[in-house]
C-alpha positions in Angstrom: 0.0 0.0 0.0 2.8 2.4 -0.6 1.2 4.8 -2.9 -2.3 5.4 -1.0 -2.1 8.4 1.1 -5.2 8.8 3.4 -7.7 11.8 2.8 -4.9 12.6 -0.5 -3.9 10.2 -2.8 -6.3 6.7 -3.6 -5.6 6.6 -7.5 -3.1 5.8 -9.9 -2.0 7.4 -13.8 -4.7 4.7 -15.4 -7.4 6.0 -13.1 -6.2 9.4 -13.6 -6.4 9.4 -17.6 -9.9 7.8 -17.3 -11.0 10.5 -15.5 -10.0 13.4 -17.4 -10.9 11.7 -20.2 -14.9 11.6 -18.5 -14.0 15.4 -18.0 -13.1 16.1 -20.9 -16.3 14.6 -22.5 -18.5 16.0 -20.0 -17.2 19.7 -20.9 -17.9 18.8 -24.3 -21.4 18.3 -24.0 -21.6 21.2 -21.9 -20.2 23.2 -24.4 -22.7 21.5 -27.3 -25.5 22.3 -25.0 -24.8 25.9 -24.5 -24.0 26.4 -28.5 -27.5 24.4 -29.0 -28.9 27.0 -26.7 -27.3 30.1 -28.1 -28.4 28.8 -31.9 -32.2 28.5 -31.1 -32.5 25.0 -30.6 -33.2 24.9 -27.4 -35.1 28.1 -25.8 -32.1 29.8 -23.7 -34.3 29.6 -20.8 -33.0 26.0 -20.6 -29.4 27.0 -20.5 -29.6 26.2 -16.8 -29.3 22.8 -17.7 -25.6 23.0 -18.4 -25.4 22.8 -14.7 -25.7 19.2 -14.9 -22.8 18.2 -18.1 -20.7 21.0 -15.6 -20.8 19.5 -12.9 -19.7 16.2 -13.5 -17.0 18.0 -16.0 -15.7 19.7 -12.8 -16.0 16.6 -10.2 -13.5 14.6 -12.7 -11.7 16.8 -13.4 -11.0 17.4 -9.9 -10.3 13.9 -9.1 -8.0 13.6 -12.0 -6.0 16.2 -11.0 -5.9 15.7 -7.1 -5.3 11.6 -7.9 -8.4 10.9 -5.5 -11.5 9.0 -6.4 -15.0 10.3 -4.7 -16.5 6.5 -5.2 -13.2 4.9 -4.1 -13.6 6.7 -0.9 -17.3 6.3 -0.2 -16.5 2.8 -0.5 -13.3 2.2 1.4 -10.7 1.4 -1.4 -7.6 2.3 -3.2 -6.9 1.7 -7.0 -3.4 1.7 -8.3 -3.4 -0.6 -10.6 -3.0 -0.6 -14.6 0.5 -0.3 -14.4 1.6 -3.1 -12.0 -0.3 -1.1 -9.3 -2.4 -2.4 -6.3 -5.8 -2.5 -5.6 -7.1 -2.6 -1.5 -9.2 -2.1 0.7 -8.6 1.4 2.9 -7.9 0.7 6.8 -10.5 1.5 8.9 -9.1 4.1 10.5 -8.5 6.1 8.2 -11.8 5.6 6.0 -12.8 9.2 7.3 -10.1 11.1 6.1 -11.3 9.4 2.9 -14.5 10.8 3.0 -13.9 14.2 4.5 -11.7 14.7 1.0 -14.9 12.8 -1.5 -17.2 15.4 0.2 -14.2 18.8 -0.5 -14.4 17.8 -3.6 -17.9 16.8 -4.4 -18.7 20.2 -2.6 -16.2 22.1 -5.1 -17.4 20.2 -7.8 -21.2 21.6 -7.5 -19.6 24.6 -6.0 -18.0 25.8 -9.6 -21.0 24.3 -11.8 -23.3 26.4 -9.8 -21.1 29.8 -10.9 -20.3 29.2 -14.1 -24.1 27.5 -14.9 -25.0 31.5 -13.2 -22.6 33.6 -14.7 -23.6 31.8 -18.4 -27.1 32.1 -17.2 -26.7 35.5 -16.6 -24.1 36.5 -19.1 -26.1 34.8 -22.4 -29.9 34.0 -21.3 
C-alpha cells in the first residue's frame, strides 16, 4: 500500500487518464448544449441545464487532478493498478479522512457548476 495516502492520494495514472478523459467529454457536451442554446435550438431559458454536463465536467476533473476517487472513498478502497499497481481495501481508521476529502471535492465540484451554470445564465440567457 505504498502509494495510497489517506484523505490525499487513492488513485493511480490509469485512473487518472480515465478520468479526465470523462472530464473532458463531460465539458464537451456542456459546451454542445450551450452552443445548442445560443443557436435557437433549445429556448435559452434552458441553458440552466448546463449545470448538470458541468458538474460532472468539474468533479473529474478534480479527481484527476488531485489523484483521488469520490466512489473509491465512499466505499473504502484504493486503485493503483493498470501499471503493475495495487488494488485494496482502505484501513478503517483512516476511512474518514477518505470521505472528508470525496465530500471537499464533491462540494467544489457543484460549487463551480453552480457559478459558471449562473454567470452563463446571466451572461447569455
Amino acid at each position: 500500500m505504498s502509494e495510497y495516502q489517506p484523505g490525499v492520494c487513492n488513485i493511480g495514472t490509469a485512473q487518472r487518464r480515465r478520468r479526465f478523459g470523462f472530464a473532458t467529454a463531460a465539458a464537451a457536451v456542456a459546451a454542445g448544449y450551450v452552443a445548442a442554446c445560443l443557436s435557437g435550438v433549445l429556448p435559452r431559458v434552458l441553458l440552466v441545464g448546463v449545470f448538470v454536463p458541468l458538474a460532472v465536467a468539474f468533479e473529474w476533473g478534480i479527481q484527476a487532478a488531485s489523484s483521488f476517487c469520490v466512489r473509491l472513498a465512499l466505499v473504502g478502497r484504493y486503485d493503483f493498478g493498470g501499471s503493475g499497481g495495487e488494488r485494496g481495501t482502505v484501513p478503517e481508521d483512516v476511512r474518514r479522512d477518505d470521505r472528508v476529502q470525496a465530500a471537499k471535492i464533491t462540494v467544489a465540484a457543484v460549487a463551480l457548476a453552480a457559478l459558471t451554470t449562473g454567470v452563463l445564465y446571466v451572461g447569455l440567457a
